[in-house]
MARBA-3410 file (N, C-alpha, C, O; in Angstrom, 1 decimal):
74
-64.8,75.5,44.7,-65.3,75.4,43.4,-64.4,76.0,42.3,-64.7,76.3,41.2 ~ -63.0,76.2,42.9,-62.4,76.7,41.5,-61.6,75.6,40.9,-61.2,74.5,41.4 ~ -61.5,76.1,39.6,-61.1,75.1,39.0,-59.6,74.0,39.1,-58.6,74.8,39.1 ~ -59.2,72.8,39.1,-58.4,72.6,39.0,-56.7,73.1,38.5,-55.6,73.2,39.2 ~ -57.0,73.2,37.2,-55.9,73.7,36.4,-56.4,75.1,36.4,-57.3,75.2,37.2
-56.0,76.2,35.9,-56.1,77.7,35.7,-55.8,77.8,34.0,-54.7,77.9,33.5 ~ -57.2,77.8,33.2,-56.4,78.5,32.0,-55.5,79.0,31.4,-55.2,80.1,31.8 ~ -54.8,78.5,30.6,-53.6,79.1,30.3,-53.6,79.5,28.7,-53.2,78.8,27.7 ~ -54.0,80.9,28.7,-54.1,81.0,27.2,-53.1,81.0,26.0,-53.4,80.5,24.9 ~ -52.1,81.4,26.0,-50.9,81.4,25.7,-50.6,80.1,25.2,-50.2,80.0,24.0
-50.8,78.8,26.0,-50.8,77.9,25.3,-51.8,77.3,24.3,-51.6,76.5,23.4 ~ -53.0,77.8,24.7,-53.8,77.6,24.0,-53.9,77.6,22.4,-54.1,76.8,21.5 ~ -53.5,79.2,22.7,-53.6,79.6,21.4,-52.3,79.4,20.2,-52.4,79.5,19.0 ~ -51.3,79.0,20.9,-50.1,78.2,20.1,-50.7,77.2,19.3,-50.7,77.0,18.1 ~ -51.2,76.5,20.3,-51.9,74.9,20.0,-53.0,75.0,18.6,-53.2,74.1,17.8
-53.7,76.3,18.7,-54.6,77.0,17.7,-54.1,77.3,16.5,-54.6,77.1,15.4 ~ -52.9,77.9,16.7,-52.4,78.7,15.7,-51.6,77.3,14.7,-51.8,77.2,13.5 ~ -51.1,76.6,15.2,-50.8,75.3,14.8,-51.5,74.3,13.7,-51.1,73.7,12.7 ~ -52.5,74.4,14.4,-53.8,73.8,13.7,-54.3,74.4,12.7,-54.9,73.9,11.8 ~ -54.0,75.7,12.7,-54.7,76.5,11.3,-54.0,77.1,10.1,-54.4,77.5,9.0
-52.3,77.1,10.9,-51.1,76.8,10.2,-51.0,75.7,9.5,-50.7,76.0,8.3 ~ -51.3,74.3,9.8,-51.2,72.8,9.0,-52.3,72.7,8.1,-52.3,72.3,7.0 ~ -53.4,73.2,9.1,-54.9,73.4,8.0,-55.0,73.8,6.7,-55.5,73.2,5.8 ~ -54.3,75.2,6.9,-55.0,76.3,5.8,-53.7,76.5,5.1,-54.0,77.5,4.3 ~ -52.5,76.2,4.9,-51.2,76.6,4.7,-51.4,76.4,3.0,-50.7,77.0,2.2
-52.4,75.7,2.4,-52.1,75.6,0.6,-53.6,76.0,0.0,-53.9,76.1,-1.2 ~ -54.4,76.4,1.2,-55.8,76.6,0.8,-56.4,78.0,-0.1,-56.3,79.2,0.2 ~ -57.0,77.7,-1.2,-57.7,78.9,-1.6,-59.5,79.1,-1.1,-60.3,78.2,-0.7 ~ -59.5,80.0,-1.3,-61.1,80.4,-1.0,-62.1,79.7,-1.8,-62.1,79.7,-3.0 ~ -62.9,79.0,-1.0,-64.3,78.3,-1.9,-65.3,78.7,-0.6,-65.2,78.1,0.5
-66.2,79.8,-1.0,-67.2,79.4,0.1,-68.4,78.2,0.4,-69.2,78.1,1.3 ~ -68.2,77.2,-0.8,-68.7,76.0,-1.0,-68.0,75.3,0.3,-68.4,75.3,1.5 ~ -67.0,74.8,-0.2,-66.2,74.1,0.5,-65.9,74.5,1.7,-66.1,73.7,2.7 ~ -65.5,76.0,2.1,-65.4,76.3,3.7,-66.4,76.1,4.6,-66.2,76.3,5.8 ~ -67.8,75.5,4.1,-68.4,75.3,5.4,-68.1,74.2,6.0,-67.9,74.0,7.2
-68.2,73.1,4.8,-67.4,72.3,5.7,-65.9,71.7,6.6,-65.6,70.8,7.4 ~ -65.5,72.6,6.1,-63.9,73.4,6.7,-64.0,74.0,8.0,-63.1,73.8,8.8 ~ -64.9,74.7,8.2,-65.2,75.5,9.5,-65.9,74.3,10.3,-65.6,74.4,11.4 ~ -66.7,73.3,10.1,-66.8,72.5,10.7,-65.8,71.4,11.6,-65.8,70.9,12.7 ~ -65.1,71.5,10.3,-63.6,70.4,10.9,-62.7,71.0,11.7,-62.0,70.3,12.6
-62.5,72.3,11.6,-61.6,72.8,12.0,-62.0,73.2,13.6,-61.3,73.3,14.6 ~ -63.4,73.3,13.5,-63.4,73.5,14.9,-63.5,72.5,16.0,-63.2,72.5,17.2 ~ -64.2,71.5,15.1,-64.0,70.5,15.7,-62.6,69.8,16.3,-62.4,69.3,17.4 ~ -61.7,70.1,15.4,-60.3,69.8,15.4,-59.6,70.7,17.0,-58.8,70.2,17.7 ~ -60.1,71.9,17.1,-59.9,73.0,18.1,-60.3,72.5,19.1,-59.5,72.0,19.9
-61.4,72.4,19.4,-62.2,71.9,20.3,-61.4,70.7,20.9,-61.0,70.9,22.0 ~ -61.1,69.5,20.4,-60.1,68.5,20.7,-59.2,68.7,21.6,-59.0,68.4,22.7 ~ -58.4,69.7,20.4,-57.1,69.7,21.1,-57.0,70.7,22.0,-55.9,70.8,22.6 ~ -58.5,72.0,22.6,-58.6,73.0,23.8,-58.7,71.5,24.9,-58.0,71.3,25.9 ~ -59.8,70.8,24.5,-59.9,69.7,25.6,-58.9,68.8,26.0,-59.2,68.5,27.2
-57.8,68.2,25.7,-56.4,67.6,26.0,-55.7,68.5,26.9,-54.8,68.0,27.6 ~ -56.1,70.3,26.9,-55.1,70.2,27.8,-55.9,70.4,29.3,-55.5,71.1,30.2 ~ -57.2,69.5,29.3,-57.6,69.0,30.7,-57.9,70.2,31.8,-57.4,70.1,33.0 ~ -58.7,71.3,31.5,-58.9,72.6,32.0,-60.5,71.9,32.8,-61.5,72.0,32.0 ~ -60.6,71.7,33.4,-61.9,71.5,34.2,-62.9,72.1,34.5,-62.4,73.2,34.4
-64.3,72.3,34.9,-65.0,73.5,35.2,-64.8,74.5,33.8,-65.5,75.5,33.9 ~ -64.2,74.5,32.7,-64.4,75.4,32.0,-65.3,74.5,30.4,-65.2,73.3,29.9 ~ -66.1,75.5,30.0,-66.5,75.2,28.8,-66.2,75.7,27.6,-65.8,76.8,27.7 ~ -66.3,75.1,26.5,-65.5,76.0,25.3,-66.7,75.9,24.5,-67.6,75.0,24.5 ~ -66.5,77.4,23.5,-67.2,77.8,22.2,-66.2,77.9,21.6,-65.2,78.6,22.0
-66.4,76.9,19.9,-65.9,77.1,19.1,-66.1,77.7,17.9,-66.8,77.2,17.1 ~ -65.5,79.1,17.7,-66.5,79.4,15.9,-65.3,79.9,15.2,-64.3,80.5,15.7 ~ -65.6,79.4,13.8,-64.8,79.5,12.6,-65.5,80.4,11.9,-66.7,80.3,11.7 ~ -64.7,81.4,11.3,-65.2,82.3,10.4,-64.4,83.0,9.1,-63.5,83.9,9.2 ~ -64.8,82.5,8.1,-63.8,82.3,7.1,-64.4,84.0,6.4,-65.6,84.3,6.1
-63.6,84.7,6.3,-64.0,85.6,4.9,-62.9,86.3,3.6,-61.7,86.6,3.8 ~ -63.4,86.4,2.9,-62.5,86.3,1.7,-61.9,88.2,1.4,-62.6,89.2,1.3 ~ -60.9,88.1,1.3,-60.3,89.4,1.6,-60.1,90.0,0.1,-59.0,89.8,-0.5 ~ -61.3,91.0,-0.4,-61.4,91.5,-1.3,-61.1,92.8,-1.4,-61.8,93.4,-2.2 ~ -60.1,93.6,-0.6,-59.8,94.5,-0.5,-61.0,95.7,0.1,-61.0,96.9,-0.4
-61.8,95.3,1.0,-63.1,95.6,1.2,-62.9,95.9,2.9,-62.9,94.9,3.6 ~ -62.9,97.0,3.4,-63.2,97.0,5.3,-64.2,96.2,5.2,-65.1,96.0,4.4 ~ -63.8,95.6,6.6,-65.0,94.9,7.8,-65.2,96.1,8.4,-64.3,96.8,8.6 ~ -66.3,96.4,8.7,-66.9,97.2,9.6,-67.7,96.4,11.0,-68.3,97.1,11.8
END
C-alpha cells in the first residue's frame, strides 16, 4: 500500500513558488477581487501538485491573501 512515487517537497514547492511569482508579480491589494484570485490560484496549484503524478496522496489547497498594514498576526 505505499505509494508509488514518494513526495517530494522541494519540488513542489518551487513549482508553487513559480506560480505565485508569475501570479502576483504586478498585483495590488483589492479584497474584492482576491477572492476570486484565491480561487484561480489554487486551482492553478492544485494542477500543477497533480502533474507531478504522486499517487495515494491527496491535496488541500488554501489561498490566503492578507493585506500588510503594518499590523501583527497573532
Amino acid at each position: 500500500m505505499e505509494p508509488l512515487k514518494k513526495f517530494q517537497a522541494h519540488s513542489v514547492e518551487t513549482k508553487i513558488q513559480q506560480i505565485l511569482k508569475a501570479s502576483l508579480k504586478d498585483v495590488k491589494y483589492d479584497d474584492k477581487a482576491f477572492s476570486h484570485l484565491s480561487l484561480e490560484l489554487a486551482d492553478r496549484i492544485l494542477a500543477a501538485v497533480k502533474e507531478f503524478a504522486f499517487h495515494r496522496y491527496k491535496f488541500i489547497i488554501k489561498v490566503l491573501f492578507i493585506q500588510k498594514t503594518g499590523q501583527a498576526i497573532n
